[in-house]
N, C-alpha and C positions, 0 to 999 in steps of 0.2 A: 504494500500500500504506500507509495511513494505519494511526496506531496512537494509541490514547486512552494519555497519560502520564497523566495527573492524576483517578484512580478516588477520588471521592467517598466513594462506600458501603462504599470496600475490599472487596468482597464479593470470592470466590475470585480473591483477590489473588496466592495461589501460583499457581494453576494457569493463570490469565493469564501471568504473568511466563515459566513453563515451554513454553505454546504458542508467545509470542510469540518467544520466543528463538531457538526452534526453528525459527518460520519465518523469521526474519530469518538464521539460520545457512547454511538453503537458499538463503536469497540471493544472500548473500556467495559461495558454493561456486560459484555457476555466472555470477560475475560476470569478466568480463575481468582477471585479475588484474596483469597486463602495462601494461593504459592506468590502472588503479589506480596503480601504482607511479609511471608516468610524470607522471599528472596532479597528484598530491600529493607527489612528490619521496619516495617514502617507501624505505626500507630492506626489504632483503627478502634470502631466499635461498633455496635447495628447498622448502622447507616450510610458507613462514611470512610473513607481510607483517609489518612493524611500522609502530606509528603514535605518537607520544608527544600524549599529551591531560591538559593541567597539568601540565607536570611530569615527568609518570610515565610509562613506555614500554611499549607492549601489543604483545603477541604475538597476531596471527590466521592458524592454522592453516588451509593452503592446502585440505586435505584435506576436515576436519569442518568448518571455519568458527568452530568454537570460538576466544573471546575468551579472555584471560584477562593479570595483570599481570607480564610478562616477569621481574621482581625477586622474584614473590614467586605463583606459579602456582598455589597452591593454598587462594588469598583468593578468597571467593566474592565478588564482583563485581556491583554493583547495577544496578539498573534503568534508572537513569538516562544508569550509565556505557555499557553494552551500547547502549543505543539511541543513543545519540551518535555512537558511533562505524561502528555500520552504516549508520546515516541521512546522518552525511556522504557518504560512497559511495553512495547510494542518491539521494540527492535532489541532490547537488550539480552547478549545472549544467554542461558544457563551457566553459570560459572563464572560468569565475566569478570576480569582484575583488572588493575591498573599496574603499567609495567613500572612505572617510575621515572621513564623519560619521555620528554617533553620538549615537543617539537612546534613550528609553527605553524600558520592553516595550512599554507602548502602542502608540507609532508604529512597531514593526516590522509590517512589510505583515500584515494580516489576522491578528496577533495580539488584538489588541482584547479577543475576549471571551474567553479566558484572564488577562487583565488581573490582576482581584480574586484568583483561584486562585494567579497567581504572587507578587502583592503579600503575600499571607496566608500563603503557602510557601518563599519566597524572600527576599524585602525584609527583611521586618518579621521574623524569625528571624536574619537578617543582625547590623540593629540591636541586637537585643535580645542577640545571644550575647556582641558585643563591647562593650557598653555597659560604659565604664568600663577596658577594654584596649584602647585604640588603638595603644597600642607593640606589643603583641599582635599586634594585627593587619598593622601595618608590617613585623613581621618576617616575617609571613606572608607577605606579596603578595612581599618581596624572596626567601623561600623557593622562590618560583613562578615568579623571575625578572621579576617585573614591572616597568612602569615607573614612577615618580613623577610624577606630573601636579599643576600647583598649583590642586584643587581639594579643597574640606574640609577636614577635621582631616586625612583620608589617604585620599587618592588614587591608584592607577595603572591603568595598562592591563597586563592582565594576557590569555597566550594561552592562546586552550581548546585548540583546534590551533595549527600554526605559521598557516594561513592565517583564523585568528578570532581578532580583539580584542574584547578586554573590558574595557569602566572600568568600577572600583568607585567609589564614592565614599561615604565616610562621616563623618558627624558627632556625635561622642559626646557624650552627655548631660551636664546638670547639675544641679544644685537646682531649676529653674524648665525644663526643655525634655529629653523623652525624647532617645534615641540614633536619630538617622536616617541611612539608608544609601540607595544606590542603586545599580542596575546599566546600564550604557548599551552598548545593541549597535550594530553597523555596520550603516547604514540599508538595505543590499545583503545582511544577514547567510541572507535565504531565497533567493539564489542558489546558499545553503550545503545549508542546513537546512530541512525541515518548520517550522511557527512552530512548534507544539507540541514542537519537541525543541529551541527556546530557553529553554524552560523547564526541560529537563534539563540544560543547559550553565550556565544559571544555578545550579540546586540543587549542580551537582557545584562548584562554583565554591566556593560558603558553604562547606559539607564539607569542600574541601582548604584551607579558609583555616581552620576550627577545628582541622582535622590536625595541621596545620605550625603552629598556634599552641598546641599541647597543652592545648587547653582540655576540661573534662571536661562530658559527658553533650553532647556533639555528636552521639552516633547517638541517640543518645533524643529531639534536639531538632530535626534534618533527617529523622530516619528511617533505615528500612532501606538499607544500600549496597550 
């Protein structure tokens, strides 16, 4: 069940978003919720599985399959978040590990030619929102729990779930040298994930790091959540 994240043309971009939802919802609903729970350590009780992704804790209703954010159930919920969070369940394999090294979009398996799509949506949005707020964004990543790594101005490994690491790394600008940033996945990370929903975990990543760093015109400059 593949799904295109990264719509060019935008063209009926709502009513994509509202199909796709839908059938990812039927997904969820008729997946084993039991080896779910056991396989991801995840919290649950009659009604509901939970899953916490950056941070912030999601309710998936046993029933409808409807997502939504435990704290605050009545934020509508982007694109990017939704498909994260059904696609882990959905593609991740039995067994799955994290190898411990950590490479960039590129070399995650058969990402490639999403490459440029993620660099121009991701990366470089990255850069640009924090140029010139690195304490900004330090306080961000320890918002997220992340860890400190001694690479760039700032550094950590920061989790999209408990079982996905993510380094950011970034280096803020000066008089003579823009602001550059990066994102490094677990070279095992499509054990987890579709490649193309690396590219959601990447986008939801920038998003809660201009959140938690109260910086303004973050939805105007990642997009719709």
């Amino acid at each position: 069940m593949r799904t295109s994240f990264i719509r060019e043309d935008g063209s009926n971009a709502a009513d994509h978003y509202v199909m796709v939802c839908e059938n990812w919802r039927e997904t969820f609903r008729n997946m084993d919720h039991t080896e779910l729970i056991t396989r991801f350590g995840l919290d649950s009780d009659a009604e509901a599985l939970y899953i916490t992704y950056y941070n912030e804790r999601y309710r998936l209703d046993r029933a409808s399959g409807m997502i939504v954010l435990a704290a605050d159930p009545e934020r509508e919920l982007g694109f990017n978040t939704v498909m994260s969070v059904y696609n882990l369940f959905y593609y991740s394999k039995p067994g799955a590990k994290v190898c411990g090294e950590f490479v960039p979009f590129r070399l995650v398996k058969r990402a490639s030619p999403f490459d440029a799509a993620f660099r121009r949506t991701v990366i470089r949005p990255l850069a640009r929102r924090f140029n010139g707020h690195a304490d900004l964004l330090k306080k961000a990543c320890e918002a997220l729990n992340g860890e400190p790594i001694r690479q760039g101005d700032v550094g950590y490994v920061i989790h999209a779930f408990d079982c996905i690491p993510v380094t950011m790394v970034f280096w803020d600008g000066d008089d003579e040298f823009e602001a550059q940033a990066n994102l490094l996945f677990d070279a095992d990370i499509t054990d987890f994930l579709h490649e193309e929903t690396v590219c959601c975990i990447g986008a939801d990543l920038v998003r809660r790091l201009a959140e938690e760093a109260g910086l303004e015109e973050a939805e105007q400059l990642l997009g719709p959540r």
